[in-house]
N, C-alpha and C positions, 0 to 999 in steps of 0.2 A: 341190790336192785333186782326187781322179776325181772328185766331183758338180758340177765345171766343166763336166762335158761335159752336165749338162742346168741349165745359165745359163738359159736363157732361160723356162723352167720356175722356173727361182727367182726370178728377178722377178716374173712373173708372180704368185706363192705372196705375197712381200714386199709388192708393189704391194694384192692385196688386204686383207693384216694391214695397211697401214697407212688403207685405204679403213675398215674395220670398226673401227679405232680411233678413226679423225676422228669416224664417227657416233657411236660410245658417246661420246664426251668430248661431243657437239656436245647429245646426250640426258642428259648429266649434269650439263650448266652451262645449261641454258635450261629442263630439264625437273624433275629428279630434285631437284637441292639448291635451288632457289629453293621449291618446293613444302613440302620436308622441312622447311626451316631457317627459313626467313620470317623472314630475316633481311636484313640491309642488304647492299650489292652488293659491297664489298669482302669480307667472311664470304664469302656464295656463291661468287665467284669464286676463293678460296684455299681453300674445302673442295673445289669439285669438281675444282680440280689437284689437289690430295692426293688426293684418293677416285681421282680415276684412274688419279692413277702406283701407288696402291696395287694397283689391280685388275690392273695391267700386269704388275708385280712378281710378285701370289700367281698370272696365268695360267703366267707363263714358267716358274717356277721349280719349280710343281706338272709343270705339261704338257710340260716338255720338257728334266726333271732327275728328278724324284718319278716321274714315269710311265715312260719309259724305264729308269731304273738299278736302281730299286725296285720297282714294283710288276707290270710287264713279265717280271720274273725273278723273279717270285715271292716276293721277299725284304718281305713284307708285314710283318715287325715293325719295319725301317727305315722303311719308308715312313709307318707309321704314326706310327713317334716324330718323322719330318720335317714332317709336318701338323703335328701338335703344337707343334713351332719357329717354325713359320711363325703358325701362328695366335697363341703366345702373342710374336713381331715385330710382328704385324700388331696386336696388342693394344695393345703399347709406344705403336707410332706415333701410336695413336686417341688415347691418353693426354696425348702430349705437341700433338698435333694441335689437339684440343679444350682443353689450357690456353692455346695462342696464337690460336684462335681466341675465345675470351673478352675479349682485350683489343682485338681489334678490332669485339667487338658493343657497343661502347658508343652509338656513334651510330644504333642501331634505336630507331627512336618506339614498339615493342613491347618492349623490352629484358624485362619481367617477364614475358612468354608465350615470347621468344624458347628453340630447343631447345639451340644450345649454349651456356647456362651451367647449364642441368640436364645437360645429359649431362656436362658437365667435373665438374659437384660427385660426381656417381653413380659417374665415372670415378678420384676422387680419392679416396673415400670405399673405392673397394673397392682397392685399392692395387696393388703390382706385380703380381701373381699372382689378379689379382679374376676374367679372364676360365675360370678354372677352379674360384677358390673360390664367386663367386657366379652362379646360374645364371642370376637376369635378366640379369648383366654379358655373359653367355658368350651367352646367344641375341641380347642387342645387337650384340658386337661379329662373329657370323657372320651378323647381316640386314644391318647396313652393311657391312659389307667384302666378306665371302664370297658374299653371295648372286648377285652377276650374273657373279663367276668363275667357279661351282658349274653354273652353265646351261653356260657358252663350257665348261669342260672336261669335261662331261659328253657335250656333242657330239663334242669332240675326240677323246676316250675311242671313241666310236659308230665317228668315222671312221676311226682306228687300227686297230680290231676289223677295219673292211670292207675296208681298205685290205691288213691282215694275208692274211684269207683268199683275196683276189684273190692275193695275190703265193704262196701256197699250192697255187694253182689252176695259177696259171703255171709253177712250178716243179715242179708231177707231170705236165701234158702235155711239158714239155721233158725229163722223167726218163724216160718211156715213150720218147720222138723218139730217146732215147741211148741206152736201152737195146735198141732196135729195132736202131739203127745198129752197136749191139755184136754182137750176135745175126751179123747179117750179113757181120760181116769177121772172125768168131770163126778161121773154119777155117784162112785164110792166117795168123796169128799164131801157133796151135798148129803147125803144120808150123814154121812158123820159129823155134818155141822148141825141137821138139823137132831140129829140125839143128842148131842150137845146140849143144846138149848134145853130139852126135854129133862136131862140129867141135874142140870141148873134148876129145874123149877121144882124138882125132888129133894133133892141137898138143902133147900136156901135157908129151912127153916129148920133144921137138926144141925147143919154146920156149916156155919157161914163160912168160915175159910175156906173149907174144899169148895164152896158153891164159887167164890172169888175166884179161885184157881179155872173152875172150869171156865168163867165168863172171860177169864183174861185168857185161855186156848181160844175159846169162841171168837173173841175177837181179832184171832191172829187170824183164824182159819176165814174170817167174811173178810177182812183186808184183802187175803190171797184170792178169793175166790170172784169179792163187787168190785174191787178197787185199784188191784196193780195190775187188772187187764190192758191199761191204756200206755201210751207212750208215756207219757209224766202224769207225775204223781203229785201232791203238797208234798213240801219237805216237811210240812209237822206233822204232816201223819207218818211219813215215814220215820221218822226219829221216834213217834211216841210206838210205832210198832216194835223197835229197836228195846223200847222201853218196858215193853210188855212181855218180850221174849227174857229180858234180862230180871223181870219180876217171877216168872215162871221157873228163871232158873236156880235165883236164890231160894224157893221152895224147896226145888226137887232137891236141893242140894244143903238145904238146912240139917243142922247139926254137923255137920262136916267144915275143915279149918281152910274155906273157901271166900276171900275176896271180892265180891263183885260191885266195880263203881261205875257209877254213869255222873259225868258234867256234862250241860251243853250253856254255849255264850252266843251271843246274839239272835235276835229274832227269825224266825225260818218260816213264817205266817206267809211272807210274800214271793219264796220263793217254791221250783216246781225241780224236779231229778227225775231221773229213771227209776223207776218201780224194783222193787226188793236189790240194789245195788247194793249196800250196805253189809245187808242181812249176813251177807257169806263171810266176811272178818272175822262178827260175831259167833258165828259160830265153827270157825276155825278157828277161834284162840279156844271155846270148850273143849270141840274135838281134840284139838294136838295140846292144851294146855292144863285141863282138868281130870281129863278123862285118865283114868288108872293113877293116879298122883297119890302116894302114899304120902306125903307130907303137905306143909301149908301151900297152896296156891292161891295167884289169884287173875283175875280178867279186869282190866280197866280200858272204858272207851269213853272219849272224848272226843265233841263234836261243835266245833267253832264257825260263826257265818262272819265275816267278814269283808267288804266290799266285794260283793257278789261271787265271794269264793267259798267256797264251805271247805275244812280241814278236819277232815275225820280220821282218828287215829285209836286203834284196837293195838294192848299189848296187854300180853301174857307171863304167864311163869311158866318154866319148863320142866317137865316131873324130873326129876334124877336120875330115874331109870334109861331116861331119850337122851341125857346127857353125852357124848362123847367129846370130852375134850382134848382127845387123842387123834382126833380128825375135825379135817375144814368141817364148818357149818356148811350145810347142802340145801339151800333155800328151797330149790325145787322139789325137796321133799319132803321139807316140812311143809310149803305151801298147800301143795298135792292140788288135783285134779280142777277144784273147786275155785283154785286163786286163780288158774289160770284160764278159764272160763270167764271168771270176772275181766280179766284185762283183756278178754279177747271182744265183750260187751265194749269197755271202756274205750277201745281204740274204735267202735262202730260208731258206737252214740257220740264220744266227748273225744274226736279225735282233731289233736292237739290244743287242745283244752282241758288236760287232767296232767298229773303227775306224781306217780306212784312208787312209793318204795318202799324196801321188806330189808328190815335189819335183824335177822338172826344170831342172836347170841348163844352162850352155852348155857346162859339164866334165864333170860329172857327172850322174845318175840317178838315184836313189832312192826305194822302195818302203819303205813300213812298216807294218807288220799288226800290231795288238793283238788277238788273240781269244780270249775267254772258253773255257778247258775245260771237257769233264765228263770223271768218274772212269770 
């Protein structure tokens, strides 16, 4: 995956979730359920595993399924009916929770004050569906369960938000650094689109292939120059730009024992992406896949629409000479500079709405984008 290139950051991340798990478990089994249950030590000790892999369960599943796929994209009537699931699992479990901790509270010298064989009867009395039909059942089982997730995702929630607008911030002073940088080589790209044209009207009638080749550069060079100014783009235009660069390069590379395929499946008419996102795959499987290959190579790229997702996937062959099967595959260097550029766009534009991975082989290469459209 590209987020290998920031390991050491994930441990880090890992190392601390598992530091702030030790302490909750360590405050729920000496603090929280001896206090609650006043009950005998085997009770304690199997409520507050359970209470904890439950709280473990509703953080991940809310904070890093519910909040990204759902409520992230705004798609609030899923997420809201996914609370709803969760809370009435997390209901189940109390249920069957508290009928087996009953038969271990027999040995409490307090058995008739003790709290769970009240809550197992309250639990069994209000029956499968109690935490919605009865409203003491529902604010029970969201102060035992939910309540110390409800804190940690709410934070979570906080740091998503800050962590959002920093990467917001970052992404308009690097849009300004590009568009400065455009600004400044505008003039030599206009001259050479318009000799372009010129060279075309020279060529067309002594040789028509080379005059083809120039108009399919020409039209790489007006896309870049009238058309991916904007925030989005048609996705047909950009696939057929994709299309144009991969015609250009079975030319340049005619007569040579070089592969180049393109499929795409469904219609891309209706949908819109970010301007030259694509483009950089494409020409990282040439650059690390073609380029110096003394034997057969080849580039295939496949690009699928499917319920408003698009799945674009670039793979390669890997010359022999880059082979080392004497060492790990090093993603971050086969990727280089270029991929990670791209993801650093990808988490601006389509953040948590894309998902991206790089499978480096000893043979092969491959890239795969799933990223969410709009109309």
């Amino acid at each position: 995956m590209i987020n290998n290139v920031t390991q050491p950051r994930r441990l880090i991340r890992v190392g601390t979730h598992l530091l702030f798990w030790l302490s909750l478990y360590a405050f729920e089994r000496y603090y929280f359920s001896p206090s609650l249950l006043k009950d005998n030590e085997t009770v304690v000790t199997w409520a507050s595993v359970l209470s904890f892999l439950q709280t473990i369960a509703i953080y991940y599943s809310i904070g890093y399924v519910a909040y990204p796929k759902f409520l992230y994209r705004k798609r609030y009537g899923v997420f809201l009916l996914m609370l709803g699931v969760i809370f009435l699992l997390i209901y189940q479990t109390n249920r069957v929770q508290f009928t087996f901790l009953v038969t271990l509270s027999g040995d409490s010298p307090i058995r008739s004050d003790a709290y769970v064989p009240k809550i197992a009867a309250m639990l069994t009395e209000a029956g499968w569906f109690g935490c919605f039909t009865s409203l003491r059942v529902f604010f029970w089982n969201y102060a035992y369960s939910f309540f110390v997730p409800t804190i940690i995702l709410f934070i979570k929630a906080v740091n998503d938000v800050f962590r959002y607008q920093q990467r917001l911030r970052i992404s308009e002073r690097e849009r300004y650094a590009l568009e400065l940088s455009f600004l400044k080589s505008q003039v030599n790209p206009h001259f050479l689109f318009n000799t372009l044209n010129s060279v075309y009207g020279r060529v067309f009638e002594t040789d028509e292939q080379a005059a083809d080749l120039v108009l399919r550069l020409s039209e790489l060079m007006r896309y870049n120059l009238y058309e991916a100014d904007g925030p989005r783009i048609s996705l047909e235009k950009e696939l057929a730009y994709i299309q144009n660069y991969l015609d250009l390069e079975r030319n340049r590379l005619q007569g040579e024992d070089v592969l180049i395929e393109y499929e795409q499946e469904g219609d891309p008419a209706s949908y819109q992406i970010a301007p030259l996102l694509l483009i950089a795959f494409v020409e990282n499987a040439f650059k690390h896949g073609i380029k110096g290959a003394s034997g057969p190579a080849f580039v295939q790229v496949r690009a699928a629409i499917q319920a408003d997702t698009l799945r674009f996937m670039v793979e390669n062959s890997v010359p022999l000479q880059r082979r080392r099967p004497d060492q790990p595959v090093d993603s971050k260097r086969r990727g280089g500079v270029g991929l990670l550029n791209v993801k650093r766009r990808l988490d601006a534009i389509y953040l948590m709405a894309y998902d991206l991975s790089v499978t480096a082989g000893e043979y092969t290469y491959r890239i795969e984008l799933a990223v969410r459209l709009t109309n």
